[in-house]
C-alpha positions in Angstrom: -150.4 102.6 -74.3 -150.5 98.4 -73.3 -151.5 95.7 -75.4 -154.3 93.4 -73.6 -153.6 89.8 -75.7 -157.1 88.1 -75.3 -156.1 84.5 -76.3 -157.5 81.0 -76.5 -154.4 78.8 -77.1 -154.6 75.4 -76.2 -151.5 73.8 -77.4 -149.7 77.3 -78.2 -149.3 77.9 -81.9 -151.8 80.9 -81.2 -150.4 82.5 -78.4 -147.2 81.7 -80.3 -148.5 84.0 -83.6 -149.7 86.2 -80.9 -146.7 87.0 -79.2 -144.8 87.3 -82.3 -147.1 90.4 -83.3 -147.0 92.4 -80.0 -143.5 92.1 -79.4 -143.2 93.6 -82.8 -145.3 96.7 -81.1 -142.8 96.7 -77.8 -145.5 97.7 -75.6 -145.9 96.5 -72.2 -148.6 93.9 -72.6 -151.1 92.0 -70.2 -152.8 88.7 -71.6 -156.3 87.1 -70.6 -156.4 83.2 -70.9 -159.3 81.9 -72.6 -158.3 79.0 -71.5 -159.0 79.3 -68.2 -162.2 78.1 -67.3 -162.1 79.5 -63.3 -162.0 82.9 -64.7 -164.8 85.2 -64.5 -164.7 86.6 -67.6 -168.2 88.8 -67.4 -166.0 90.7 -64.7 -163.2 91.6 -66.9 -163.0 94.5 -69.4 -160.1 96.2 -71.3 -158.6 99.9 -70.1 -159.9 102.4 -73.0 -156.4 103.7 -73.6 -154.9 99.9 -74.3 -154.7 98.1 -78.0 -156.3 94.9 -77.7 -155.7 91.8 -79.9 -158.0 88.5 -79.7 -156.6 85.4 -81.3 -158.8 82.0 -81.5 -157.2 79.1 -83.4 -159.8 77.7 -86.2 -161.7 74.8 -85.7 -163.6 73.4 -88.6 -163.3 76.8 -90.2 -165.5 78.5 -87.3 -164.4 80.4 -83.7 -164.1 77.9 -81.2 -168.0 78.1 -79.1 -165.7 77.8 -75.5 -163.6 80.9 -76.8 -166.3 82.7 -78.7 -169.0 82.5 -75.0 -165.9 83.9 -73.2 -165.0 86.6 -75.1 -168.2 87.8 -75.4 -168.5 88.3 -71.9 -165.6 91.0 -71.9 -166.0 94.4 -72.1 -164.4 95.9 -75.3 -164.9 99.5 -74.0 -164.7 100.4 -77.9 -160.6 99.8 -77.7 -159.0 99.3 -81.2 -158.6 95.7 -81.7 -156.9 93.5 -84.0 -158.4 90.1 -84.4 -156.4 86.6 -85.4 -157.3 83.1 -86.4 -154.8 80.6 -86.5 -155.1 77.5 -88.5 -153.2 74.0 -89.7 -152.5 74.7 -93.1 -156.0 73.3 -94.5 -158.6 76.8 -94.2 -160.2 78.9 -91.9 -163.2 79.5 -93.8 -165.8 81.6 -91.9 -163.3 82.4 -88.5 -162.8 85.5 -89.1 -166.0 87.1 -89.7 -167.4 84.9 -86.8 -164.3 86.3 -85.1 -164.9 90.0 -86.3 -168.9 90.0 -85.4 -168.0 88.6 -81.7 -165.9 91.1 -81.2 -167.9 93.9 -81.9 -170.8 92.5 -80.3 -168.6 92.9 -77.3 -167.4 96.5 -77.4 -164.3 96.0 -79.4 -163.9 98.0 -82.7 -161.9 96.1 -85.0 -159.4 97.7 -86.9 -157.2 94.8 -88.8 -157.2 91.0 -88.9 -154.5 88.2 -89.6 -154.9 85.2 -90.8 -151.8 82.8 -89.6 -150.3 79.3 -90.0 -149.6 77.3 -86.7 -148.5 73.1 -87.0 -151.9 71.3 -86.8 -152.7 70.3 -83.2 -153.8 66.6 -83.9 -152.2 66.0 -87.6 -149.0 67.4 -86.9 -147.4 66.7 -90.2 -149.6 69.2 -91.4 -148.2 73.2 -91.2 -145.6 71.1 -89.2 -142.8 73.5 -87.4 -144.9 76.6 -88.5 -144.9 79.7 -87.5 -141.6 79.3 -89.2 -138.7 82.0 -90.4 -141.1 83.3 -92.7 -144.1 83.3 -91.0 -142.6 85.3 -88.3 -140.4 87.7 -91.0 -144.4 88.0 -92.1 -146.3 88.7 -89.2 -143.6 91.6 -87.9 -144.4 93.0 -90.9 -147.6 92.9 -90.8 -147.6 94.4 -87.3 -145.6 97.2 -88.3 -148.1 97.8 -90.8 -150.8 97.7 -87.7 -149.6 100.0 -86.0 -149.0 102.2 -88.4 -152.8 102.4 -88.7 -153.2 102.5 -84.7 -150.7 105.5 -84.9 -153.0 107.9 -87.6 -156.2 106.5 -86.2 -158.9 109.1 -84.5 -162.1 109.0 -85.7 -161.7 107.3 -88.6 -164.2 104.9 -89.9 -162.9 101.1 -90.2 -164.7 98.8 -93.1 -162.7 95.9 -92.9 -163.4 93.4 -96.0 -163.1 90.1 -94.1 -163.3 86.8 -96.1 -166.2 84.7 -94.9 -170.2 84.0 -95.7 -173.3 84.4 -94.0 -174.7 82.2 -92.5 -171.8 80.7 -91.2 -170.9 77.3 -91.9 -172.2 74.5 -89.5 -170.1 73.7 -86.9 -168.9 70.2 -86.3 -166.7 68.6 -83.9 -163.6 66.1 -85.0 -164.8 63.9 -82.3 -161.5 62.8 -81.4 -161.1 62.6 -77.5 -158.4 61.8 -76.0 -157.5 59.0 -73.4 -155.5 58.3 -70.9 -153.5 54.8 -71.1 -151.4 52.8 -68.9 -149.1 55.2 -68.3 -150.9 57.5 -66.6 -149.8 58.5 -62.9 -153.0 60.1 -62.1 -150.9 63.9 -61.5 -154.4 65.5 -62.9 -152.9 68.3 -65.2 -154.6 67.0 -67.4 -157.7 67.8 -65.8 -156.7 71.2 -64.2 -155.7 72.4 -67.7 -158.7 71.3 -69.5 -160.3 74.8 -70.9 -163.6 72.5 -71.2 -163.5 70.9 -67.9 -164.5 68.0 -69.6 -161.8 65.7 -67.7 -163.0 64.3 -64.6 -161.0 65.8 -61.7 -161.9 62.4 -59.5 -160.6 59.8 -62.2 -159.0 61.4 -65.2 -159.8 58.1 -67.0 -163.0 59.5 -67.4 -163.7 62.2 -70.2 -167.0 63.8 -71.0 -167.1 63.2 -75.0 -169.9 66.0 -75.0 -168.3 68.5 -73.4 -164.8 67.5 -74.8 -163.8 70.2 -77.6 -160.7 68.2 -78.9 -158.3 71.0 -78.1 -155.5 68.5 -77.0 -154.7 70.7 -74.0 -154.3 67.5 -72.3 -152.2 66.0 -74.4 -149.9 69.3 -74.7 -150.1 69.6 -70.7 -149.6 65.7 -70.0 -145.9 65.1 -68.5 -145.9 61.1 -69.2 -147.4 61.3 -72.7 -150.1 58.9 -71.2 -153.0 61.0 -73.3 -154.1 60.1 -77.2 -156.5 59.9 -79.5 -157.4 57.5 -81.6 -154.4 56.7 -84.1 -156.7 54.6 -87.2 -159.1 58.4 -86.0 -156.4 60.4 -86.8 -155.1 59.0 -89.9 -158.6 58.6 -91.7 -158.8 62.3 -90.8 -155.1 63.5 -92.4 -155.9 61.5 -95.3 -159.3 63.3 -95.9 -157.4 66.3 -95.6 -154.2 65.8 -97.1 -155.3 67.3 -100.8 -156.5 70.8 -99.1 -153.3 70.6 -97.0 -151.0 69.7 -99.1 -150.0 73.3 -100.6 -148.6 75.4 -98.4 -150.6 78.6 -97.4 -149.2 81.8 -96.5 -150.4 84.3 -93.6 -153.2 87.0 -94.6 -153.7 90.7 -93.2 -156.5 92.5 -94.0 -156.7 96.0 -92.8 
């Protein structure tokens, strides 16, 4: 039995929980990049004998649309499948059942959910060093618990009760694109790495704001630190959420 880790993880606090679960499992394990916007996705589909877990980070409380149109291209091949969402401390609100419907909707049959902690990608104060000690003491566990489940399964019937409403809340962007500034060598990782392909390949000065997601892949990926958003942006932002962020949240299974 593999694991096939079907993961959209721009700046790595995803595939971070991610990892932290399978490993638990100590299965050989093959990943698909939902970053990777070359990839033919609608040409891919998982081996029915293989465990498959899909893990989105939450943005805005709903399934990134880049990550949600990809996976649903896959075929599921009615594999057990654990689903994650990943999210800065503040609330992931209707990601999971988003998460959960897409899933299905693709041939997966979903069999357990996590809810995890990652640092915020653009307010990093914000879950910041997280998944921490704990969270990772917490999601072994959880994965132990998992597989317990995977290990009695046959034909039993799964009726997970996944937090979430119907219909789901409007999605929004942050609107926060990032820029290149002066120090920008023109290398054009930024633009190769860009799950949106929102970055122009030609100049990488130029950004397509409507196509722009603000993962902050580039930003992650950028080896001069010559890509950023708007700072007076960013802290208007962490002070609307600082209340709701505040407190600190723990990790969620529901199985």
């Amino acid at each position: 039995m593999n694991v096939t880790q079907i993961v959209f993880s721009p700046t790595g606090g995803t595939k971070q929980v991610t990892d932290t679960i399978t490993k638990t499992w100590g299965m050989p394990a093959d990943e698909i990049d939902l970053t990777n916007a070359e990839t033919n996705y609608a040409a891919l589909s998982v081996k029915k004998d293989d465990i498959a877990i899909i893990a989105v980070p939450s943005y805005g409380g709903r399934v990134p649309s880049l990550a949600a149109q990809r996976i649903s291209e896959i075929c599921g091949n009615q594999v057990q499948c654990v689903i994650v969402c990943v999210y800065g401390n503040r609330a992931y609100e209707d990601t999971l059942i988003e998460l959960k419907d897409i899933a299905e909707k693709s041939g997966f049959k979903v069999i357990a959910a996590v809810a995890a902690i990652a640092e915020h990608s653009i307010m990093h104060q914000y879950a910041a060093g997280r998944p921490d000690t704990k969270d990772k003491y917490d999601l072994q566990n959880f994965a132990k618990k998992i597989l317990e489940k995977i290990n009695r399964s046959t034909d039993e019937t799964f009726a997970l009760q996944i937090p979430g409403n119907y219909p789901y809340k409007k999605a929004g962007g942050v609107g926060l694109v990032p820029k290149a500034d002066k120090n920008c060598t023109n290398c054009k990782l930024c633009a190769q790495n860009c799950p949106a392909q929102a970055i122009s390949k030609e100049n990488v000065k130029v950004t397509d704001s409507k196509k722009c997601i603000s993962c902050m892949r580039c930003v992650v990926k950028c080896p001069q630190s010559a890509r950023k958003v708007n700072s007076a942006m960013v802290s208007a932002a962490a002070l609307a959420m600082k209340k709701a962020c505040s407190t600190r949240k723990e990790n969620e299974l529901y199985i």
